[in-house]
C-alpha positions as CSV (number, residue, x, y, z in Angstrom):
1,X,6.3,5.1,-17.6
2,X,2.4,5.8,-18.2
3,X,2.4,9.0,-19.6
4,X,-0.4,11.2,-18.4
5,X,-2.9,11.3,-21.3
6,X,-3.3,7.7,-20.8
7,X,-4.3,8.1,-17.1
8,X,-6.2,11.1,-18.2
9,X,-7.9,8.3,-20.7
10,X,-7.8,5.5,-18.0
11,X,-10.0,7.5,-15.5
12,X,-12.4,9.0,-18.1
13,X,-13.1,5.4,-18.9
14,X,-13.7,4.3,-15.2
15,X,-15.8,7.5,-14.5
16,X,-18.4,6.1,-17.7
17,X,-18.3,2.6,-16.3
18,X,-19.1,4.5,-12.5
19,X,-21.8,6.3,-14.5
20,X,-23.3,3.3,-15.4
21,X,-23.6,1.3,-11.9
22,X,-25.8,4.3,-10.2
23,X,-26.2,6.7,-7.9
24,X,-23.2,7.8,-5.1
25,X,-24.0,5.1,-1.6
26,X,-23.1,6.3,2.1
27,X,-19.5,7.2,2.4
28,X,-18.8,8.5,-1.1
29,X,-19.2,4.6,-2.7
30,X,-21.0,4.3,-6.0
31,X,-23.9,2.4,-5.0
32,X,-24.4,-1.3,-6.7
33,X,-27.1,-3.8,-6.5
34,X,-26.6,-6.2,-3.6
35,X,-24.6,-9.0,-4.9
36,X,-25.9,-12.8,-4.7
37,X,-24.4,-14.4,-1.3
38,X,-22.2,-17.1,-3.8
39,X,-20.9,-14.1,-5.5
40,X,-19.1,-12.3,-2.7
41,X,-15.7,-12.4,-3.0
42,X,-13.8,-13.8,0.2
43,X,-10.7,-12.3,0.8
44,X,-7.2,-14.3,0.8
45,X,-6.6,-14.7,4.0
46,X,-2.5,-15.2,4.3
47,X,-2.4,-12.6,1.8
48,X,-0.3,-8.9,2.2
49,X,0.0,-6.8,-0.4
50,X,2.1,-3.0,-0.7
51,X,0.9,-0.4,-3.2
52,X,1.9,3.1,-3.8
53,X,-1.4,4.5,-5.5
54,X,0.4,7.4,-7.1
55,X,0.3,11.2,-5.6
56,X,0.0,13.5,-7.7
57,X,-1.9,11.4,-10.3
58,X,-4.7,10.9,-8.9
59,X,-7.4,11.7,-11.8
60,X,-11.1,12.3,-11.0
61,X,-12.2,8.4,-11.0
62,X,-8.7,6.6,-10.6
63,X,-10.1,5.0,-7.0
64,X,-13.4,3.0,-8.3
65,X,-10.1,1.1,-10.6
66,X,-7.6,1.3,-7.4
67,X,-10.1,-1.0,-6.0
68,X,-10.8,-2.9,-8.8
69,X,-7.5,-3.6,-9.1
70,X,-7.2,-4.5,-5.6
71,X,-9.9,-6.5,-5.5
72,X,-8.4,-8.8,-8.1
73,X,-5.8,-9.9,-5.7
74,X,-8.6,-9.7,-2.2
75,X,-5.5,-9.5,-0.2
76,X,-6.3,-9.5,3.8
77,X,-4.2,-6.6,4.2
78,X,-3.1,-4.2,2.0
79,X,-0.6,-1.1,3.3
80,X,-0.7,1.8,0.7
81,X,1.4,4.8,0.3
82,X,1.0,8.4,-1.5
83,X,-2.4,8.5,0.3
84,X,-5.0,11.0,1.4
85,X,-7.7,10.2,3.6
86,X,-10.4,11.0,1.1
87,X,-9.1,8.7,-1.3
88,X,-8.6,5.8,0.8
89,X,-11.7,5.9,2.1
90,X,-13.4,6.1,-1.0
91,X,-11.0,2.8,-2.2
92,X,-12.5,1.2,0.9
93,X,-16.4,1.9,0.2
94,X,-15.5,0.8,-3.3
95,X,-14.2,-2.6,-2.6
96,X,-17.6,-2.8,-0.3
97,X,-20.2,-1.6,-2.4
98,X,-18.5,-2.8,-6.0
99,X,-16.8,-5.9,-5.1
100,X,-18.2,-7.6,-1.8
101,X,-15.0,-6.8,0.1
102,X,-15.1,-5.4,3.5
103,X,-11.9,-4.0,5.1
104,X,-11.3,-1.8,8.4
105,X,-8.8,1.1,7.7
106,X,-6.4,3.3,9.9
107,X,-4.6,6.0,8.6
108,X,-1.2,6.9,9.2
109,X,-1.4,10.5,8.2
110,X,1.7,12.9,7.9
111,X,0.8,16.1,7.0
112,X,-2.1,17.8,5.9
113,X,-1.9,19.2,1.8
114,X,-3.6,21.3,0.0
115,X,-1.7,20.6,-3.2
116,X,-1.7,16.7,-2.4
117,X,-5.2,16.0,-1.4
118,X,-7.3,18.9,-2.8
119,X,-10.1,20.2,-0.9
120,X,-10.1,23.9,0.6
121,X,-7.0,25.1,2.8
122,X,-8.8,25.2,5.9
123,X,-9.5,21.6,5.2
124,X,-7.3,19.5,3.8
125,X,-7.2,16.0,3.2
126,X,-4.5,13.8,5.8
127,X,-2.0,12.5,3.4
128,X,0.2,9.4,4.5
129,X,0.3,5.7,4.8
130,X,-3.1,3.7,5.6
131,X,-3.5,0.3,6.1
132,X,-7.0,-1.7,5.6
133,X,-7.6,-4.9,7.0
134,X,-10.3,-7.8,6.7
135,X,-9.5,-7.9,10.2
136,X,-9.9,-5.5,13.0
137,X,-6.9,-3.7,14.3
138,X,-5.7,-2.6,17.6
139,X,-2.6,-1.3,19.6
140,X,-2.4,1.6,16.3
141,X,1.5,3.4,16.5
142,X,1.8,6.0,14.0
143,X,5.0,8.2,13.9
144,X,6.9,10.4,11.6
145,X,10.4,10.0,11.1
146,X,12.6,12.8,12.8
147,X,14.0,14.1,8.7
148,X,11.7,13.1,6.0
149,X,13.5,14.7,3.8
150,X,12.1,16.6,1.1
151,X,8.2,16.2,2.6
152,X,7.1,14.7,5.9
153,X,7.7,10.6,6.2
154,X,7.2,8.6,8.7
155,X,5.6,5.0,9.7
156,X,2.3,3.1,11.1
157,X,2.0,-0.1,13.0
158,X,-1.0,-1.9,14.2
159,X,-1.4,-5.7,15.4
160,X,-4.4,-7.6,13.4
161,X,-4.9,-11.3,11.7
162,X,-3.0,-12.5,8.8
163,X,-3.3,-16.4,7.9
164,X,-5.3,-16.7,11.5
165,X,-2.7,-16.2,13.2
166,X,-2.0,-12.3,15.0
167,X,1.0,-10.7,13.9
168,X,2.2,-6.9,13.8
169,X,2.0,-5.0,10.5
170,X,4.3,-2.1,9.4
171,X,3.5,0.3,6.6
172,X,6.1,2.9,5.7
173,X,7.5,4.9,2.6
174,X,10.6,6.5,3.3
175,X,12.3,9.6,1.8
176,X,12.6,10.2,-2.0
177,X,15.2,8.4,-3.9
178,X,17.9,11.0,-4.6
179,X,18.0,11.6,-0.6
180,X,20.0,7.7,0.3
181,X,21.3,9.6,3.2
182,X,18.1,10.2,4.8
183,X,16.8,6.9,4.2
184,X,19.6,5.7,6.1
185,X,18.3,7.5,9.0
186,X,14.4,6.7,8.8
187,X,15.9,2.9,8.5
188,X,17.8,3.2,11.8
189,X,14.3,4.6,13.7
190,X,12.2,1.9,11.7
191,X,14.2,-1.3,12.0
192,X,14.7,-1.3,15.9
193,X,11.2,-1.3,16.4
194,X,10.6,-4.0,13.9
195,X,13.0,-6.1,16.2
196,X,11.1,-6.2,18.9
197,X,9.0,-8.8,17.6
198,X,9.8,-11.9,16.9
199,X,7.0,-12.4,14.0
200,X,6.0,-9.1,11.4
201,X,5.7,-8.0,8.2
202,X,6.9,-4.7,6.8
203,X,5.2,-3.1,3.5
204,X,6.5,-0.2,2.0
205,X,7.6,2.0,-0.5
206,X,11.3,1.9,0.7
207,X,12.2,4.4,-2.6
208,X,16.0,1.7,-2.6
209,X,17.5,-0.6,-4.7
210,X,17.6,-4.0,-3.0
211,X,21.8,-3.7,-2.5
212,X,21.4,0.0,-1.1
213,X,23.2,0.5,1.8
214,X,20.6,1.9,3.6
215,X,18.5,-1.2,3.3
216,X,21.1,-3.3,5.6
217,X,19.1,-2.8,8.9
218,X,16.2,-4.1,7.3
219,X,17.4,-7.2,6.0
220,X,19.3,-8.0,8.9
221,X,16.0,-8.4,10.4
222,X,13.8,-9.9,7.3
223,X,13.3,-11.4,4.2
224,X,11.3,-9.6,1.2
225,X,8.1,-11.8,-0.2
226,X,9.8,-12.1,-3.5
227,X,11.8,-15.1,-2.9
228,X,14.5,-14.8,-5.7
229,X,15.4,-11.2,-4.2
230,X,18.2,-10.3,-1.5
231,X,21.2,-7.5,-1.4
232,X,23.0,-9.5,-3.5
233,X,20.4,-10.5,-6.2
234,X,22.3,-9.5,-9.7
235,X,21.1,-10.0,-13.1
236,X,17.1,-8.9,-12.9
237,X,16.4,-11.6,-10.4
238,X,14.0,-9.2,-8.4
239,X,11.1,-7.8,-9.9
240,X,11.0,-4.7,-10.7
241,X,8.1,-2.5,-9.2
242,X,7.7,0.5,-10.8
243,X,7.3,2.0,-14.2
244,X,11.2,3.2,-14.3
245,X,12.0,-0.6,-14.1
246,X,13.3,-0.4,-10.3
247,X,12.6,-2.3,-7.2
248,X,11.5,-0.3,-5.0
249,X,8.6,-1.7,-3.0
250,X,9.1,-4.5,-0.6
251,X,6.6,-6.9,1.8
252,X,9.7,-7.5,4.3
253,X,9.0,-10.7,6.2
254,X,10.3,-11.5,9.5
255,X,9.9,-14.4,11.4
256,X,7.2,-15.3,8.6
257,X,8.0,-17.4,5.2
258,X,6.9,-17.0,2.1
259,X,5.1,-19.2,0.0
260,X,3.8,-16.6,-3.2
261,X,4.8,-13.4,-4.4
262,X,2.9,-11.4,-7.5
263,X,4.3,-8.2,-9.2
264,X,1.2,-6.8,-10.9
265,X,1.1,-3.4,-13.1
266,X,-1.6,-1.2,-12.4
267,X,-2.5,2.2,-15.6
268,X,-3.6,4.0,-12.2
269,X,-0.3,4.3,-10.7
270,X,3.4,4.3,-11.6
271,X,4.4,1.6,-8.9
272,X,3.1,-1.9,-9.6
273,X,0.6,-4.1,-6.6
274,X,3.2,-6.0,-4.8
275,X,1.6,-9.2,-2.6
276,X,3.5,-11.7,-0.8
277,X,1.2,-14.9,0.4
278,X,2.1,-16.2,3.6
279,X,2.5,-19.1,6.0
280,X,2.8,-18.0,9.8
281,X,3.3,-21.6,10.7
């Protein structure tokens, strides 16, 4: 696990390199010099990625190298989890302003925290799921599960473009990991809606071992992006997603095959970037 004095270091280093570009742009974005049409990056269009960005351990700076990170990959949609408003918004004007990436966001807020999302109490950041999208998004369900357990869960949906072709996204994180019977629950409420379409994806921070019972209703309905992992997968053939070496983050696929999966470790979180690329036939 990344112990905290190296985050501490990680974000000090990003805040110097932020120092360096210039002066704060519209929306919170440090502002850069326009980038040459050839060098815009173009983002991968049949390409999903998950990614629990880590709350609390959000250091001052961590979000100009969330999107750096993210923008490595240039996935066309990206679900994240642990999120408040203000930080996702500032991830989005950073993959704009620093890296030529432009991505529409909805938020699938569950609570408002003080102690999550800083700010005054009157006026606390929304702290949830949010999805961004190169593509626009419509028909937006957001919902909390009836128990979340220890802190408010629930999950978002929206319908947008992945591999040119329109499909329903779902972006959840359910309960924490000591609380399996809970999870069994939030599965039951998520996995029936899932099934009422015959082609979507499913990113998450599902907080369960791939052979967890509680994971049945979900892969009764879908495959994970990481083609070497099922319920039965024994001897390390699923990558493991976060720093304590567990697989806990899945892009479920339904209706929708596979044809690359990445695993990528980030020093800004303690969950890895999980993509899955695509083919929607």
């Amino acid at each position: 696990m990344i112990g905290s004095g190296v985050r501490w270091l990680a974000g000090a280093l990003v805040l110097a390199c932020a120092a360096i570009v210039g002066p704060s742009a519209p929306g919170g974005a440090l502002a850069a010099k326009p980038l040459p049409a050839d060098a815009v990056r173009k983002v991968v269009p049949n390409r999903v990625m998950t990614w629990n960005i880590c709350n609390p351990c959000n250091d001052s700076g961590f979000n100009v190298g969330r999107a750096s990170d993210i923008a490595k990959y240039a996935p066309q949609v990206v679900a994240l989890q642990e999120a408040c408003v203000r930080d996702v918004a500032a991830i989005r004007d950073h993959l704009e302003y620093l890296h030529g990436l432009v991505y529409h966001v909805e938020y699938g807020s569950v609570l408002k925290s003080w102690n999550r999302c800083g700010g005054l109490p009157w006026d606390a950041g929304g702290y949830g799921q949010a999805i961004l999208s190169a593509a626009p998004m419509t028909d937006v369900v957001r919902a909390k599960y009836p128990d979340g357990g220890s802190e408010d869960r629930g999950y978002m949906a929206v319908t947008t473009a992945v591999d040119g072709r329109p499909v329903r996204v779902f972006a959840t994180h359910l309960a924490q990991r000591q609380q399996a019977d809970i999870r069994e629950q939030q599965t039951r409420v998520l996995a029936p809606v899932v099934a009422r379409h015959e082609r979507a994806i499913v990113l998450g921070d599902f907080n369960a071992q791939p052979g967890n019972p509680e994971l049945e209703p979900m892969w009764a309905l879908a495959d994970d992006g990481d083609p070497g992992c099922n319920p039965a997968a024994v001897g390390g053939r699923c990558e493991t997603t976060t720093d304590w070496m567990s697989k806990f983050d899945y892009t479920f696929l339904r209706g929708i095959a596979a044809v690359g999966h990445g695993v990528r470790d980030s020093q800004f979180s303690d969950h890895a970037l999980v993509h899955a690329d695509v083919d929607l036939g």
